[in-house]
C-alpha positions in Angstrom: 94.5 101.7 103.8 92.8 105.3 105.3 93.9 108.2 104.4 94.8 108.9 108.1 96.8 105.2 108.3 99.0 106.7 105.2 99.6 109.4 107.0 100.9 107.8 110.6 102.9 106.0 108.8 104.6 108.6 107.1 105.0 110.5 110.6 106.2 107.6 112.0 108.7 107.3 109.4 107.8 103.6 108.5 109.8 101.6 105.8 109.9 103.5 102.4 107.3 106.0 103.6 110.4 107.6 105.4 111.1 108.9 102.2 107.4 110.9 102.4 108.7 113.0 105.7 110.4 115.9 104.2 108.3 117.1 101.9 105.0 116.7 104.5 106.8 118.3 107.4 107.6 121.0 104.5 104.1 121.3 103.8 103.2 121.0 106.9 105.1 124.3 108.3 103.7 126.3 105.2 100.1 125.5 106.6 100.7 126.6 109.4 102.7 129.7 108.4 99.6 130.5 105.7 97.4 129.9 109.0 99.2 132.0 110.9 99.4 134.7 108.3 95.3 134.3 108.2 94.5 134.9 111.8 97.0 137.7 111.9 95.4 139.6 108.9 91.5 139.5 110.9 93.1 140.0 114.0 94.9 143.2 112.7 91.8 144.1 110.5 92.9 144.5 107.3 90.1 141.4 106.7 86.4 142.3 108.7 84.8 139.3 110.8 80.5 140.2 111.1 79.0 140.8 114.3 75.2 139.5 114.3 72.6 141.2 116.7 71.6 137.6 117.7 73.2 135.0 119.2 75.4 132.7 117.3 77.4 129.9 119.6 80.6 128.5 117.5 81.4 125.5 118.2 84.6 124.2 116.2 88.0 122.4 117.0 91.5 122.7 116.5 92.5 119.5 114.8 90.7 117.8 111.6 88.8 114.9 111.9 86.8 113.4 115.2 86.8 115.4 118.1 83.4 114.7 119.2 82.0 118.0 118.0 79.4 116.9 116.8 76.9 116.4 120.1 78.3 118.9 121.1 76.6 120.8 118.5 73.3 119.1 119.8 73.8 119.9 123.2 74.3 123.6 122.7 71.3 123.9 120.1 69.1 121.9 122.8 70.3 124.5 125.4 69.1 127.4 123.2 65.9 125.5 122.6 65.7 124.8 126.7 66.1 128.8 127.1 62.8 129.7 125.0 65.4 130.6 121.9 64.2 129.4 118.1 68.3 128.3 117.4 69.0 126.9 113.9 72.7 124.6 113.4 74.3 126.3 110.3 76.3 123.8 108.7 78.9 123.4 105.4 76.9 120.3 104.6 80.4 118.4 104.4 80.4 115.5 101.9 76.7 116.8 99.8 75.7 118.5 97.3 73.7 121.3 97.8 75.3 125.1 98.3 72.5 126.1 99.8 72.0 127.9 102.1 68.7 125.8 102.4 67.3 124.0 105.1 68.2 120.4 105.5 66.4 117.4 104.9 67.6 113.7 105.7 69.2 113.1 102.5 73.0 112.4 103.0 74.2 112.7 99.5 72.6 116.4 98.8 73.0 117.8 102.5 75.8 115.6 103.7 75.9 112.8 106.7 75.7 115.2 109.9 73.1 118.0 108.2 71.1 114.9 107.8 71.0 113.7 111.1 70.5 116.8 112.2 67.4 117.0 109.9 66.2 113.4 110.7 66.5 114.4 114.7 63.7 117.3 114.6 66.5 120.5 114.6 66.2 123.2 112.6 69.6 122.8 110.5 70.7 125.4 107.4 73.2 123.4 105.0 75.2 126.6 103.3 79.0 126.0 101.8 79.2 130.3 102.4 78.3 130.1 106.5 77.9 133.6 106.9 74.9 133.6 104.0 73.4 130.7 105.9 73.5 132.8 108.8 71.4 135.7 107.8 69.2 132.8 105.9 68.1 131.5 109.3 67.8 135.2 110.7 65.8 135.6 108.1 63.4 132.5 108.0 62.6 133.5 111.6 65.6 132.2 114.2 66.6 134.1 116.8 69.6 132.4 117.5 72.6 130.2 115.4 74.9 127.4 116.1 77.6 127.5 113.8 78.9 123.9 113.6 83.0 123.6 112.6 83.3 127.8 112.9 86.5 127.9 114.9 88.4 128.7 111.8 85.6 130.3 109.6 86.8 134.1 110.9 84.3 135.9 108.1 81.4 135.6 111.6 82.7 136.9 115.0 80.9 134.5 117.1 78.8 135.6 120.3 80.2 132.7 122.0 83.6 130.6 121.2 83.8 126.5 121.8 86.6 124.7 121.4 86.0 121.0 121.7 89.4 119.2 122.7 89.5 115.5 122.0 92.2 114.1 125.4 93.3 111.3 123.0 95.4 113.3 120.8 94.2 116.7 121.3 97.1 118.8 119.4 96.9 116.5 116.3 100.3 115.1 116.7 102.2 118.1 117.0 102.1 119.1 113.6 100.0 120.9 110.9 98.8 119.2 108.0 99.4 117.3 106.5 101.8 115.5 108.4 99.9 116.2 111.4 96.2 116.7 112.1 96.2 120.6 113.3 94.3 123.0 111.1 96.1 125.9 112.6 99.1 126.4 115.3 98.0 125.8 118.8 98.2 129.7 119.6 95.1 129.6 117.8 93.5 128.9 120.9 93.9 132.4 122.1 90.7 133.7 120.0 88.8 130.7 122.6 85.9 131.9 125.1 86.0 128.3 126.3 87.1 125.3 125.9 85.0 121.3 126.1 87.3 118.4 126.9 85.1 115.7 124.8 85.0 112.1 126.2 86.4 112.9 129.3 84.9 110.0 130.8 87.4 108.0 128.4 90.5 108.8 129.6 92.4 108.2 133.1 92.1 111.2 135.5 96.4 111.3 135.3 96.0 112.6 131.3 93.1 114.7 131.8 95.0 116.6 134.4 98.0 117.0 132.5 95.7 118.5 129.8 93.6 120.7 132.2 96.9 121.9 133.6 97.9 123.2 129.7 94.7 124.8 128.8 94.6 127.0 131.8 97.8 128.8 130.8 95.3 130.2 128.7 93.2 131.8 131.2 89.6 130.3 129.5 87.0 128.2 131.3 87.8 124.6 130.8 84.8 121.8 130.9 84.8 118.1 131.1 82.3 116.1 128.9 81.4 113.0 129.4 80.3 111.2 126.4 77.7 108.3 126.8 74.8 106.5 124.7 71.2 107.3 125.0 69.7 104.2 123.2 70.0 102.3 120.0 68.8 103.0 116.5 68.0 100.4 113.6 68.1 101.2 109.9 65.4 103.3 109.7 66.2 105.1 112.8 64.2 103.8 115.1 64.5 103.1 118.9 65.0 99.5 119.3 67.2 97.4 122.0 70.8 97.2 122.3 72.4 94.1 120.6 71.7 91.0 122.6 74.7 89.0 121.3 77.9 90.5 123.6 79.9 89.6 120.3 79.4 92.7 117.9 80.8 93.4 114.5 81.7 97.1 113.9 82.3 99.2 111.2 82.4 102.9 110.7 84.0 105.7 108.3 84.2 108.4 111.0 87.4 110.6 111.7 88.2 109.1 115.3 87.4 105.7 115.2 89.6 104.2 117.7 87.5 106.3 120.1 84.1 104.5 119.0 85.8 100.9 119.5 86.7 102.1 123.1 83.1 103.2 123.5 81.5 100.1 122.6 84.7 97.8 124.4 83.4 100.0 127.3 80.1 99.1 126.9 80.6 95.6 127.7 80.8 94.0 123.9 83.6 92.5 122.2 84.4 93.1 118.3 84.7 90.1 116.3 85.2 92.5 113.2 86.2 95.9 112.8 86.1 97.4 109.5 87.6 101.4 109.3 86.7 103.7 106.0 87.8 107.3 105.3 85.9 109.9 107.0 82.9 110.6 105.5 82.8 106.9 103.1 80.5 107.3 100.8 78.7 103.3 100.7 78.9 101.3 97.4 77.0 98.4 96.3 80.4 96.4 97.1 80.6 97.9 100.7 77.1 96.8 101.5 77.8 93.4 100.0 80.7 93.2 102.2 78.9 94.2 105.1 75.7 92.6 104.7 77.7 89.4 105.9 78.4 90.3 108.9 76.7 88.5 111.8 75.8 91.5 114.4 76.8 94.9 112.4 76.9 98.1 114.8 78.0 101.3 113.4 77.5 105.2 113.8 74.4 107.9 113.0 76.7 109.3 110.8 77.2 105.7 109.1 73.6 105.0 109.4 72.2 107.5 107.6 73.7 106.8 104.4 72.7 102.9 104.6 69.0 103.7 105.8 67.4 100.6 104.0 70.4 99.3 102.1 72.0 97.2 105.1 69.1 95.2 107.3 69.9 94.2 110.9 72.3 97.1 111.6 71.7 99.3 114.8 73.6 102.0 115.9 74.1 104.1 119.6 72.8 107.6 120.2 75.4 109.4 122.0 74.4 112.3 124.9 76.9 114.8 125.9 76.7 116.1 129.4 79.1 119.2 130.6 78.6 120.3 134.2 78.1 124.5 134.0 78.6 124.5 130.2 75.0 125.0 130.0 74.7 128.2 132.2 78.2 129.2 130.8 76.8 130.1 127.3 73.0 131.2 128.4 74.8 133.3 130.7 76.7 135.2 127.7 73.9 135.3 125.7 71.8 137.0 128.6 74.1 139.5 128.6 74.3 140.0 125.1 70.6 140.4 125.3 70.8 142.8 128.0 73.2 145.2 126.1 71.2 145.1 122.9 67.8 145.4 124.6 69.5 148.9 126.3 71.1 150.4 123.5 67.2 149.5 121.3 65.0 150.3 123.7 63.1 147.4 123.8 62.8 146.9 120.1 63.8 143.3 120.4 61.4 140.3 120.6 61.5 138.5 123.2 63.1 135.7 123.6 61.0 132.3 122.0 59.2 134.3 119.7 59.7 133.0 116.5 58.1 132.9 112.7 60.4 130.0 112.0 59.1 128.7 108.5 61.2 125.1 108.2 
């Protein structure tokens, strides 16, 4: 059983785990009082939150676990890149070993499962478990601009530029903090937004993505729908090949949201003979590749994938593309500004913009 499957259980008050319901819902409102308290104490300043004469796009969410945060990551870093900018993704590294802040290389158990796909994909990425040092280490090494991946709740950096990315399948975590529910801080939290992505929009009916729409604006910040898609296919080693012929796939995955990867691939046209679910973040064992070396047609994630990279044969896995209609100009158009501003208060002492002695 997942760690997440223990814990529907419990808010579902199922059988003896009824008994389980107090004390979460207990520890769940002193998370989010001890949240609270947290946001209140930067937004009052006793605690400071660094300003960086660069840009530096967060891009976090407001539950744990999948949101589809990740390309959206990609996307902005590829609109930096687009703009002439030298951006570098600054990362915890979640799930590796190294403190960093270093740059990352595609090695999953020392920089973690998304660093290393960030790596293996071309983009500058800086794996550091303190963000803000991993920041001024990419200012540093030569970027003129950061995307700080999972820094909604990281208030030590005040971000040029605020994403939210709201999953419409269960976008307030259940209701509750956790660990009864999935929120990493009460929903007011969206106040400190500059925007906010509705993720897989294409996924849901037009009925509950108005209903969500019509919530978010009573916060008075843009609101964008993403549609989430697949580029091509990936084998083992990464490399571009054809999707699975057989319409009969077996799928597996230890990601935080992965209903929303069966629906993907349902969507797709394919039918699941198997579908196996690990924790977020499974680390693979010799037994788990034993396990899933018998199945017939195996499809999983990049996340998955990277961490089986010539251990499981005959495994492919989708690249997903995010596209957001305005989002683009949205955040070039806050970072021009930002550029503006500075560029009058130096003088012109700034570079210009793509001019870079990136050393990675």
């Amino acid at each position: 059983m997942s760690l997440n499957d223990f814990r529907l259980k419990v808010l579902n008050r199922e059988g003896l785990y009824s008994l389980l319901y107090l004390p979460f819902w207990f520890l769940s409102k002193l998370y989010c009082s001890l949240s609270a308290l947290r946001n209140y104490l930067y937004d009052a300043g006793f605690f400071d939150s660094k300003t960086f004469g660069f840009p530096v796009i967060s891009v976090g969410n407001l539950v744990a676990g999948g949101s589809g945060k990740t390309p959206l990551v990609e996307s902005v870093y590829l609109y930096l890149e687009e703009a002439g900018l030298t951006p570098a993704i600054v990362t915890r590294g979640y799930g590796g070993k190294e403190k960093g802040p270093a740059f990352a290389l595609p090695e999953p158990e020392r920089f973690g499962d998304e660093a290393s796909v960030y790596a293996l994909k071309g983009y500058r990425a800086v794996v550091s478990k303190n963000k803000l040092k991993g920041i001024e280490f990419a200012f540093k090494e030569g970027a003129n601009a950061a995307v700080l991946d999972d820094g909604f709740q990281y208030r030590k950096v005040r971000p040029t530029v605020n994403l939210v990315a709201i999953d419409p399948f269960n976008p307030f975590g259940d209701g509750h903090c956790l660990p009864l529910g999935l929120l990493r801080e009460p929903v007011g939290g969206l106040e400190r937004a500059d925007a906010f992505v509705i993720t897989r929009a294409n996924l849901v009916s037009p009925e509950r993505l108005d209903s969500l729409e019509l919530y978010l604006k009573t916060f008075k910040k843009p609101i964008f729908r993403a549609e989430q898609q697949f580029k091509f296919w990936v084998n083992e080693e990464f490399k571009r090949v054809e999707p699975p012929q057989e319409r009969e796939v077996d799928l597996f995955c230890g990601i935080g949201n992965p209903q929303q990867f069966l629906k993907m691939i349902i969507d797709m046209g394919y039918s699941v003979r198997n579908y196996i679910v690990f924790d977020d973040h499974h680390n693979y064992t010799g037994e788990d590749i034993k396990r899933l070396s018998q199945l017939k047609n195996p499809v999983t994630t990049e996340k998955d994938l990277i961490k089986l990279r010539g251990r499981l044969k005959g495994v492919r896995a989708p690249v997903l593309k995010l596209d957001a209609y305005g989002l683009k100009e949205f955040v070039l158009g806050n970072i021009k500004n930002l550029e503006e501003s500075k560029e009058e208060e130096l003088e012109g002492e700034l570079a210009p913009s793509g001019v870079s002695n990136f050393k990675a």
